[in-house]
C-alpha positions in Angstrom: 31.1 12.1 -29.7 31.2 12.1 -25.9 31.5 14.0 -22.8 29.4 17.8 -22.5 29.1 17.8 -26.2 27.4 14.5 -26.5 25.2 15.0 -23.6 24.5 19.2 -24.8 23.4 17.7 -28.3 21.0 15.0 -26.8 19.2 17.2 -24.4 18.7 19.5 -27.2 17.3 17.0 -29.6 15.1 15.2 -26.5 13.9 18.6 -25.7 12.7 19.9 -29.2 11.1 16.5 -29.4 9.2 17.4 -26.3 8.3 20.9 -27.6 6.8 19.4 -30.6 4.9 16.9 -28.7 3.1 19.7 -27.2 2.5 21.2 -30.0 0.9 18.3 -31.5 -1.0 17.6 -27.7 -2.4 21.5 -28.1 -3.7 20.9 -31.4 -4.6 17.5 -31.6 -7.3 18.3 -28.5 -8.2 21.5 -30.4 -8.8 19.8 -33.8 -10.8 17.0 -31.4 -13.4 19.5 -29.8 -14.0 21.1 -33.4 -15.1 17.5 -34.6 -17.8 16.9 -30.9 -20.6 17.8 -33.3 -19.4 15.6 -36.4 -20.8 12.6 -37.0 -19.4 9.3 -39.7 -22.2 8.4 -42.2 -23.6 6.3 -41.6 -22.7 4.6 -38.4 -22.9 8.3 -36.9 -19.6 7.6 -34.7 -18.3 11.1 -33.8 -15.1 12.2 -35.6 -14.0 13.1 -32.0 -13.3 9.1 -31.9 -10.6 9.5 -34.6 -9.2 12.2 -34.4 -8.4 11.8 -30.2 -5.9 9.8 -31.7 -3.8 12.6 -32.6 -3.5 14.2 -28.6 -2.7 11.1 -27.2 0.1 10.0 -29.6 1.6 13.5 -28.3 0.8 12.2 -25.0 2.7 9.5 -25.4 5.9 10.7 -27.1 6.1 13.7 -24.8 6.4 10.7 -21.8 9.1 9.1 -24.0 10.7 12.0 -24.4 10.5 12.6 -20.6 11.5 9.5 -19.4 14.7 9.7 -21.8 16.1 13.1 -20.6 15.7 11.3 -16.7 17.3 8.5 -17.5 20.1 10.1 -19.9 20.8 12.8 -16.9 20.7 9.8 -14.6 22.9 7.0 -16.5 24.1 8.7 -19.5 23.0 9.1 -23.0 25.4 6.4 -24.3 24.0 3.1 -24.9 25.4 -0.4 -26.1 25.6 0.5 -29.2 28.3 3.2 -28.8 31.0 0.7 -27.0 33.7 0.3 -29.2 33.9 -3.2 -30.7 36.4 -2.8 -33.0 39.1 -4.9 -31.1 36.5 -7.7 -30.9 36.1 -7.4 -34.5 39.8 -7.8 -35.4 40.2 -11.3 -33.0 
């Protein structure tokens, strides 16, 4: 697939990605302040330390997910992989 379809279908897909990133960055921080008064037996670390984990893996995949829809409206969404080889194949 290539042309408008290709590059409608990718900024859909990069886009719900980023939705759900958000999603998971909303309640990822929530589920974090509910744990501030939790404590590990019996180290007493606070939960908060684990469970931050969750917001900024959201974080991070919503900045993927950003810096692929700049760079696919940029250079395209086609990558090496979608070059056909097949006549280099066949020799």
């Amino acid at each position: 697939m290539t042309g408008a379809p290709r590059q409608t279908i990718e900024i859909v897909n990069r886009i719900v990605v980023l939705i759900v990133s958000v999603v998971i960055v909303w309640c990822g921080t929530q589920n974090a302040l509910l744990d501030l008064g939790s404590f590990r037996m019996p180290s007493l670390i606070p939960l908060t330390v684990y469970t931050a984990i969750v917001p900024i893996a959201g974080a991070l995949v919503a900045l993927f997910s950003i810096e692929q829809l700049i760079n696919g409206w940029k250079h395209g969404f086609e990558g090496p992989e979608d070059r056909d080889d097949t006549r280099e194949a066949i020799i």
